[in-house]
C-alpha positions as CSV (number, residue, x, y, z in Angstrom):
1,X,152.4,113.8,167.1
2,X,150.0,114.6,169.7
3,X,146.5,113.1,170.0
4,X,143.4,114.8,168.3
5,X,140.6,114.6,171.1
6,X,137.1,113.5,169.2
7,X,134.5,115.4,171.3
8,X,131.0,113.7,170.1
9,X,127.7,115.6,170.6
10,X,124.6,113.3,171.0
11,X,122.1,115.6,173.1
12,X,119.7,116.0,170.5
13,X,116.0,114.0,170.1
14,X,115.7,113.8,166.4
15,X,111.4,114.2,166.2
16,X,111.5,114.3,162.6
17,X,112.3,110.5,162.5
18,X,109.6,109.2,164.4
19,X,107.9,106.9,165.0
20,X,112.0,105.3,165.6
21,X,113.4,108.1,166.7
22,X,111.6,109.7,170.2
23,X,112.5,111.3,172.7
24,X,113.4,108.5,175.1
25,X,115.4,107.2,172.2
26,X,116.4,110.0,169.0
27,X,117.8,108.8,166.6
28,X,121.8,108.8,167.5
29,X,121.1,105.6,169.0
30,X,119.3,103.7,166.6
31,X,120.4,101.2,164.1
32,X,119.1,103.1,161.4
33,X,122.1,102.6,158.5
34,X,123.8,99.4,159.6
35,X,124.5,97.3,162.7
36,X,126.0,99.8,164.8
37,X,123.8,103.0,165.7
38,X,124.9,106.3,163.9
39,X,126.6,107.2,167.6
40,X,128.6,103.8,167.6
41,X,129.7,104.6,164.0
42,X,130.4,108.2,164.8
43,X,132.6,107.0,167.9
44,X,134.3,104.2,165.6
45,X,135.0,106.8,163.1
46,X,137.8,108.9,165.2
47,X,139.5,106.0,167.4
48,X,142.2,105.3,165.2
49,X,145.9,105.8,165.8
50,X,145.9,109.4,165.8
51,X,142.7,110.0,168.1
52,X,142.0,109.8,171.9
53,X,139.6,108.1,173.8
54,X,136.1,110.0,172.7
55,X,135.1,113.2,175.2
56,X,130.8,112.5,174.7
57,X,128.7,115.1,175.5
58,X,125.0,114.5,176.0
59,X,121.6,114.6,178.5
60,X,121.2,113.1,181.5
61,X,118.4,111.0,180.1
62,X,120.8,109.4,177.8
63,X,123.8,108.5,179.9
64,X,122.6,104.9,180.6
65,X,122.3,104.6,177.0
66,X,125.6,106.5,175.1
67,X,127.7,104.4,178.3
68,X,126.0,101.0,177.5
69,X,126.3,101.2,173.1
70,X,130.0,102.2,173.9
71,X,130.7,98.9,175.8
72,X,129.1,97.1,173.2
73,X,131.9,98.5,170.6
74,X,134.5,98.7,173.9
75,X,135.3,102.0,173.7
76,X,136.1,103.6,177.2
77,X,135.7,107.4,176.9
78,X,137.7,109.8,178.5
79,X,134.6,111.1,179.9
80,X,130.7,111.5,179.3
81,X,129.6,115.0,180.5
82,X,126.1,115.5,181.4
83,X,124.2,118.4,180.6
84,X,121.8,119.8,183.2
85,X,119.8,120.9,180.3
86,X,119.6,121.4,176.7
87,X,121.8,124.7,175.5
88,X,122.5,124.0,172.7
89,X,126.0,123.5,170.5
90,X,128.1,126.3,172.0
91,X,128.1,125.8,175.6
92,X,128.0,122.1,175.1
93,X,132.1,122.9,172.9
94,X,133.3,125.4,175.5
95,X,132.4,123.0,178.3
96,X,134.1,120.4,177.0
97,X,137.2,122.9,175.2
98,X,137.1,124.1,179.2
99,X,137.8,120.4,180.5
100,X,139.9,119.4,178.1
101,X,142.2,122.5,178.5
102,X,142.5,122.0,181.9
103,X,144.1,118.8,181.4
104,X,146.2,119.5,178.2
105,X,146.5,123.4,177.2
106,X,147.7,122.5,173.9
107,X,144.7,120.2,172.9
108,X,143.5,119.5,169.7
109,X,139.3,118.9,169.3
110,X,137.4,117.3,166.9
111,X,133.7,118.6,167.6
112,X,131.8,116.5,166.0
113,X,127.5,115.3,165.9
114,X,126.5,112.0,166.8
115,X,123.9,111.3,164.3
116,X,125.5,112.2,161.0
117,X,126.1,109.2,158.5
118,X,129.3,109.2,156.7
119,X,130.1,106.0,155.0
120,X,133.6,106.5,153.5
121,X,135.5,107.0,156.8
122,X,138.8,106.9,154.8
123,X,138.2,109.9,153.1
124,X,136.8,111.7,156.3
125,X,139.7,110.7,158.0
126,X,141.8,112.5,155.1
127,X,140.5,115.3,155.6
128,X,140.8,115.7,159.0
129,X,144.2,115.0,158.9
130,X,144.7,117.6,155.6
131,X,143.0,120.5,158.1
132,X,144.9,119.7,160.9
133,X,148.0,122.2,160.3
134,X,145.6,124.8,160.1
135,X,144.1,123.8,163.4
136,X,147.4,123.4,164.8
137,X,148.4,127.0,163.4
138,X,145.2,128.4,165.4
139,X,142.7,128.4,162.8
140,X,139.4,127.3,163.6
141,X,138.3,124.5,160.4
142,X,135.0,123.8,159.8
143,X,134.4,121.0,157.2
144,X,131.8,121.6,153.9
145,X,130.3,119.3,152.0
146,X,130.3,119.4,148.2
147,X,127.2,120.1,147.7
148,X,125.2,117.8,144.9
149,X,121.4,119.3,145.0
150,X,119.8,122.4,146.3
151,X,119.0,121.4,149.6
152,X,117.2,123.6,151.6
153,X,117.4,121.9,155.0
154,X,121.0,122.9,155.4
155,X,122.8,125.9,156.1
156,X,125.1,126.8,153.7
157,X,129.6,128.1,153.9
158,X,130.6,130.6,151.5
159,X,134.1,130.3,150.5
160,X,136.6,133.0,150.0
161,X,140.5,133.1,149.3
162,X,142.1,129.6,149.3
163,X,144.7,129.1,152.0
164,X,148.2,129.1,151.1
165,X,150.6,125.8,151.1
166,X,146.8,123.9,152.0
167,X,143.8,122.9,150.3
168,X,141.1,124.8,152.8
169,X,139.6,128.2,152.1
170,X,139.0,131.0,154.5
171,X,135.4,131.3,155.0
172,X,133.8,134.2,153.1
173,X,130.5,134.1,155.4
174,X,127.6,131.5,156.8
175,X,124.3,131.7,155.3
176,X,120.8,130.1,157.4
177,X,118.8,127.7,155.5
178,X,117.5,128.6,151.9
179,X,114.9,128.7,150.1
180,X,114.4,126.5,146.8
181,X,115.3,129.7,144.7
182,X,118.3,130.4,146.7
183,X,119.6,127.3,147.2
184,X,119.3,126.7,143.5
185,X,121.4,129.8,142.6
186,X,124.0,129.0,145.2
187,X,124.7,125.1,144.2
188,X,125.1,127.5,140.3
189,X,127.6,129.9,141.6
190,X,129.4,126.6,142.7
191,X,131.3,128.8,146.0
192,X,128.8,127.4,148.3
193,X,129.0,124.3,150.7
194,X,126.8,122.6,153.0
195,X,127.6,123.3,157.2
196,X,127.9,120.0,158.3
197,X,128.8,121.8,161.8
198,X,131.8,119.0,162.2
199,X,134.8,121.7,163.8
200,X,138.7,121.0,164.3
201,X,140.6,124.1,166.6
202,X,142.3,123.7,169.7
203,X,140.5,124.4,172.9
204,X,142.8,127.6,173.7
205,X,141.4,129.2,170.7
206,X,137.6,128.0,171.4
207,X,138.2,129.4,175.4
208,X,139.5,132.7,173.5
209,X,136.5,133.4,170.9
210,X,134.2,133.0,174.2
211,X,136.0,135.4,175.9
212,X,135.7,137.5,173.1
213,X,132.5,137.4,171.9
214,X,130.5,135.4,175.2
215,X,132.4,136.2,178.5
216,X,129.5,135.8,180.5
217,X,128.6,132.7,179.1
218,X,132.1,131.3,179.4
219,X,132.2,132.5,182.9
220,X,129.2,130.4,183.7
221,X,130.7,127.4,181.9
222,X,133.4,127.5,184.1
223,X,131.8,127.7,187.3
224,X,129.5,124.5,185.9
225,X,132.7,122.7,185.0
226,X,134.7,123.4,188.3
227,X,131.6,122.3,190.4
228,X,131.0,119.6,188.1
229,X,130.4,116.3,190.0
230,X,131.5,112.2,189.8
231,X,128.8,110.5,189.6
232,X,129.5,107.0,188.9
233,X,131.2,106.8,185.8
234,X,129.7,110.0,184.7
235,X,130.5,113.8,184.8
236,X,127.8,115.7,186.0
237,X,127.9,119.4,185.4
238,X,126.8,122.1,187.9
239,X,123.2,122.6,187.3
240,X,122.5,126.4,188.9
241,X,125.5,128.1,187.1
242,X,124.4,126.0,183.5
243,X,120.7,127.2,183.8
244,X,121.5,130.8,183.8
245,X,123.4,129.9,180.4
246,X,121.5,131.4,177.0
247,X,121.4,128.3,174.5
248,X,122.9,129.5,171.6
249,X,124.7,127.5,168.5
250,X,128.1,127.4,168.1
251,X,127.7,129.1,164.4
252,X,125.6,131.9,166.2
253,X,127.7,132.4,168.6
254,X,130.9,132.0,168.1
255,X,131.8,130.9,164.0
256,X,130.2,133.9,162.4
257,X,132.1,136.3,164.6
258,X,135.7,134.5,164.4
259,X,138.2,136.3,161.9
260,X,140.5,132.9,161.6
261,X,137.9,130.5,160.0
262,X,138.7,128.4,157.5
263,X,136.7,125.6,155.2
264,X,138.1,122.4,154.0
265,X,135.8,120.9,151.4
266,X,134.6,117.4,152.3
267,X,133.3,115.7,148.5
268,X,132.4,112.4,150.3
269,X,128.7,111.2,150.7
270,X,127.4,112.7,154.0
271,X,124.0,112.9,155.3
272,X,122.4,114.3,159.3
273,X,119.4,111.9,158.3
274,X,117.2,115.4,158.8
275,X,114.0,113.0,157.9
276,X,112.5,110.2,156.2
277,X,113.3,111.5,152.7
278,X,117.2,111.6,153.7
279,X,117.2,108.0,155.3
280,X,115.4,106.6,152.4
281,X,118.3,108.8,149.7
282,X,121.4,107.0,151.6
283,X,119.6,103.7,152.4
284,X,118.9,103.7,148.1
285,X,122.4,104.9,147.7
286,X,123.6,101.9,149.5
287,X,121.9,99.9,146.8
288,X,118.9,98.5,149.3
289,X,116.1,99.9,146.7
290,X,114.2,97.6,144.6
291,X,114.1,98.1,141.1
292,X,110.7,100.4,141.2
293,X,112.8,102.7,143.8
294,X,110.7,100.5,147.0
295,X,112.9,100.7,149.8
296,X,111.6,97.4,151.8
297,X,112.8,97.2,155.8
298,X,112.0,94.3,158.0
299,X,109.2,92.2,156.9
300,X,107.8,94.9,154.4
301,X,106.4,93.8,150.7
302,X,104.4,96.1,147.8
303,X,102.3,95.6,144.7
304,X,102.7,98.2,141.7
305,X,104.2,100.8,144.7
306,X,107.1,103.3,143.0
307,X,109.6,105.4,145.2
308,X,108.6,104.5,148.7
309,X,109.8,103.7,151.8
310,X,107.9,100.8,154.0
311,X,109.4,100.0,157.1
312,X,108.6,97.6,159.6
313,X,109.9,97.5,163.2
314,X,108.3,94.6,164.6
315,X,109.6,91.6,163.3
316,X,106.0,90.3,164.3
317,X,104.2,92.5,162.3
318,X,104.3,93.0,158.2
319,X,103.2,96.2,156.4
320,X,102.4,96.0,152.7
321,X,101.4,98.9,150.3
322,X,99.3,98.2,146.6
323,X,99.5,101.0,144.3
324,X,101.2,103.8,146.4
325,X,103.7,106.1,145.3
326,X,106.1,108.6,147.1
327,X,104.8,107.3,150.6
328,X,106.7,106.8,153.4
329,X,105.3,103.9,155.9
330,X,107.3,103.5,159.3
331,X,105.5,101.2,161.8
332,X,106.5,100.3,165.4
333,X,105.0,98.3,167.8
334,X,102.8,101.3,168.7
335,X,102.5,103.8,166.5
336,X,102.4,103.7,162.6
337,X,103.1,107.2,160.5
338,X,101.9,107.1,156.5
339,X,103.4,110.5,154.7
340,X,103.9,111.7,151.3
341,X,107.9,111.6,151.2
342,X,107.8,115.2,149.9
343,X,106.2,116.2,153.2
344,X,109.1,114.3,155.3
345,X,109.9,117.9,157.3
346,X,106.2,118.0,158.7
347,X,106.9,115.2,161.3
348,X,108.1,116.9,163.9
349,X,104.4,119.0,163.7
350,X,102.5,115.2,164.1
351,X,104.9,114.6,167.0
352,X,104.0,118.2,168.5
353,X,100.2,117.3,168.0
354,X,100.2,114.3,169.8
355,X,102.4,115.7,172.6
356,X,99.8,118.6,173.1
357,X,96.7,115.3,173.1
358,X,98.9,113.9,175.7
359,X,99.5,110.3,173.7
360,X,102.8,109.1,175.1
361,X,103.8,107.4,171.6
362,X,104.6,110.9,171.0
363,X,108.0,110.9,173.4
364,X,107.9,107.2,174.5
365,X,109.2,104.1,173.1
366,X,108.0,101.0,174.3
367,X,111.3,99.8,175.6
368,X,112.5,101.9,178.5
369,X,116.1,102.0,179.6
370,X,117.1,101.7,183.1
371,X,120.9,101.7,184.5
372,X,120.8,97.7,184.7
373,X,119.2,97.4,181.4
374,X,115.7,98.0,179.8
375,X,112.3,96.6,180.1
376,X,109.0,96.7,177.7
377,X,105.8,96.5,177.9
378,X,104.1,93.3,176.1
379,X,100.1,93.5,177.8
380,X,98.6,96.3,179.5
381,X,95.5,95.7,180.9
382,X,93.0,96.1,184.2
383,X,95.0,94.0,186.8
384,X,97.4,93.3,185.4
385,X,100.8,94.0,182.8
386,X,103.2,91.8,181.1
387,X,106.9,92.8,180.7
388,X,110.2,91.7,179.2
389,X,112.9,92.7,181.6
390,X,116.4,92.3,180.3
391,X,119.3,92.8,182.5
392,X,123.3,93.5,181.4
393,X,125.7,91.1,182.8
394,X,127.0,91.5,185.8
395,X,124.3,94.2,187.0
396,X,121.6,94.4,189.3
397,X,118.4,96.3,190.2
398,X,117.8,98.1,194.1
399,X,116.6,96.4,196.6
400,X,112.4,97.4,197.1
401,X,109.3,96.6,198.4
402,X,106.1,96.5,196.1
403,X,103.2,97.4,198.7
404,X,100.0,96.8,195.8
405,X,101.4,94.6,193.6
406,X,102.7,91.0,193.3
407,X,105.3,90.1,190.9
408,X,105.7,86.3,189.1
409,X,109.3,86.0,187.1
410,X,110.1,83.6,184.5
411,X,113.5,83.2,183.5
412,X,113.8,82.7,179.6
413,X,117.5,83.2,179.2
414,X,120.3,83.4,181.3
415,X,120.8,83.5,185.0
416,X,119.2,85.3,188.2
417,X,119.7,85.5,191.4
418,X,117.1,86.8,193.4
419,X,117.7,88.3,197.2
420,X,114.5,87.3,198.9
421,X,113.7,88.0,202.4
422,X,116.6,86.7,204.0
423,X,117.4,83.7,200.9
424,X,119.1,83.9,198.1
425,X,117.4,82.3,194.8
426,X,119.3,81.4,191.8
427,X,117.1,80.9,188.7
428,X,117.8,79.4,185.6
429,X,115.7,79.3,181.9
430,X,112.2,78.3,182.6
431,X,112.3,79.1,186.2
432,X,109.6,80.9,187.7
433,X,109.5,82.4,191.2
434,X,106.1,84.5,193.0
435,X,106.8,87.8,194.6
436,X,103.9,88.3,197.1
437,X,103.2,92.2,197.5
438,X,105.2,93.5,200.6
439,X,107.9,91.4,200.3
440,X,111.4,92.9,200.0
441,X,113.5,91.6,197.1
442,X,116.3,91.9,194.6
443,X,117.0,90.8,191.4
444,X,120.3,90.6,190.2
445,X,122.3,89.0,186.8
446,X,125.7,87.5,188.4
447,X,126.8,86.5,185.2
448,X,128.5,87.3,181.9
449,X,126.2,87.0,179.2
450,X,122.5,88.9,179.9
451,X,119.2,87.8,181.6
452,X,115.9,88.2,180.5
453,X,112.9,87.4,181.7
454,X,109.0,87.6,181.4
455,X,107.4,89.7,184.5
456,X,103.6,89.2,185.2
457,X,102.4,92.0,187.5
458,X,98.7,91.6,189.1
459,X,97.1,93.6,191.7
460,X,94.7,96.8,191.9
461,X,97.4,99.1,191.5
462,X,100.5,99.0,188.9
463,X,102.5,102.0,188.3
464,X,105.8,102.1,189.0
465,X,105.6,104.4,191.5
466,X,104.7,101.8,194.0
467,X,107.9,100.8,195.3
468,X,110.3,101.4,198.3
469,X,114.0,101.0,197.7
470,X,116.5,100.0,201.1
């Protein structure tokens, strides 16, 4: 039996969970549920026997990031396409329906989000493997979850006529978000599921509902994915041809049109961790609540607190709450958010706040990523910053010149090597070494296991704009 291709979406910036989840780092990537990050669990989820190597699909921003967390699990993808800019869900499945085709016309996709948390992978996998005639027959499935509350952050699938010699159901119609009312007299009339927006169809019938109903947008795919470039171990789409694309959701554009739509009902738990409130439901659901209901992360404690989340980043810093009920408290290292966990959807309106005040909490995490590995800030001050720099093995930064600034590097784990003038220096834990400002270097980790190491910068000038690269 032929290979199902999992094609993983993880373009998106997840505000609602911040202060975790920013733009520099949403929330795909984050540990949030278990040891691996909901993208590493969404990748593990579809590389069994009967799936390819994953197809990821995400933002340029990102690439350094999806490609690093899949070594960690050692996945090797087929590819990871890079999106000029955000369009959306639609052009992000053609694209990738348009690439896949032109290596295998009679491929099977599993479109799927990155940031969904599905714990019972078994059953998933079941049902996947239940709606794959109908995919195979030419039907386009989309999976709905049973639905056990009227939730009115999700869309909604009505079903109609159940299939014949399968379990699915053609869908009746989609239906937006509710409100409370609604959602309450849909979850009643017990035809209704939740989109989870996870699809199954061969790319020949995706490339055929875009010529249908978006010819002009597939055209432009298609020009973006024949000039697509290498670059390094990335796919870069075309820029000019994707920017004249109109972002539009895969439901919008194509789902709600298609005549050969059908539903298989997924009763497992499932959750997109919309915000606060859902991450504290599947965390409690996991059994992680105390007995008042206090959902306690990292070195978090509470006095006479009911129902609340308190969440601690830092491992150097402990957050505590006396008498507080349905609060959620999430503290980083720089920014600390308190909110009633009934008003969990109004993050993303703090985040736009601070964006518009110019704080760069609001986008920024403290630990930036870089193609050799990540660095964060420890001290800012006036002359001078402290940084831990942490290099992947077997990786190395450009060769530059710093003309305001001087650099001293202490090794605290692991091994450097350091091209300095016309020397090579190999460094070891506890070594230190002074770069004097205008001297051309490089810093590189020639070794296995990764380097880290404690950067002092001093001078009049410490951006990190200053710097020539050979």
């Amino acid at each position: 039996m032929a290979l199902i291709y999992p094609v993983i979406l993880c373009g998106g910036k997840g505000t609602r969970l911040w202060p975790l989840s920013r733009r520099s780092m949403p929330k795909q990537f984050l540990n949030l549920t278990g040891e691996d990050s909901l993208f590493q669990q969404a990748v593990l989820r579809v590389s069994g026997h009967d799936f390819a190597d994953p197809f990821v699909i995400t933002a340029s921003d990102y690439r350094f990031i999806a490609a690093q967390q899949l070594a960690d699990i050692r996945i090797t993808p087929i590819a990871v396409m890079l999106e000029p800019s955000p369009k959306n869900t639609a052009p992000a499945i053609v694209a990738a329906a348009e690439r896949l085709y032109n290596e295998d016309p009679d491929a099977v996709m599993l479109a799927k989000p990155s940031d969904h948390y599905i714990p019972d992978t078994t059953a998933f996998l079941e049902r996947v493997a239940a709606a794959r005639v109908s995919a195979e027959a030419g039907d386009v499935v989309t999976f709905g979850i049973q639905p056990d509350r009227p939730e009115t952050g999700y869309g909604y699938i009505e079903i109609g006529q159940k299939l014949s010699e399968a379990d699915g159901f053609v869908v009746a119609s989609f239906h937006e978000k509710p409100d409370a009312k609604t959602a309450q007299n849909m979850i009643g009339h017990g035809s209704y599921l939740w989109n989870s927006g996870i699809y199954l169809m061969r790319c020949k019938t995706v490339l055929r509902l875009a010529e249908q109903h978006v010819p002009a947008m597939l055209r432009r795919i298609r020009q973006s994915v024949k000039q697509g470039k290498r670059d390094l171990d990335f796919l870069r789409l075309e820029e000019t041809s994707w920017a004249d694309i109109e972002a539009e959701s895969i439901d919008y554009a194509l789902m709600e049109k298609a005549e050969n739509l059908a539903v298989y009902s997924f009763t497992g738990r499932w959750s997109d961790l919309g915000d606060w409130q859902a991450v504290m439901r599947e965390l409690s659901a996991d059994g992680r609540s105390d007995s008042k209901g206090n959902l306690l992360i990292g070195k978090a404690s509470q006095i006479e607190s009911h129902s609340c989340l308190i969440w601690s980043e830092n491992s150097e810093q402990i957050v505590t709450t006396v008498g507080l009920d349905d609060i959620v408290v999430v503290a980083t290292a720089d920014a600390v958010l308190v909110i009633d966990k009934d008003k969990a959807q109004s993050v993303r309106q703090i985040v736009d706040i601070l964006g518009q005040q110019n704080f760069s909490q609001a986008y920024e995490q403290p630990r930036q990523f870089r193609p050799w590995g990540w660095f964060e800030n420890l001290v800012m001050a006036e002359g001078y910053q402290v940084r831990r720099v942490h290099l992947y093995p077997q990786t190395k930064m450009s060769l530059q010149t710093h003309k305001r600034r001087s650099e001293n590097w202490v090794v605290t784990s692991g091994v450097a090597e350091v091209k300095l003038k016309d020397r090579l220096v190999r460094m070891e834990a506890n070594d230190s070494l002074d770069i004097t400002a205008g001297t051309e270097h490089q810093l590189s980790n020639p070794a296995d296991v990764a380097l880290t190491l404690i950067e002092v910068r001093t001078g009049a000038y410490l951006d990190d704009d200053d710097v020539e690269r050979s």
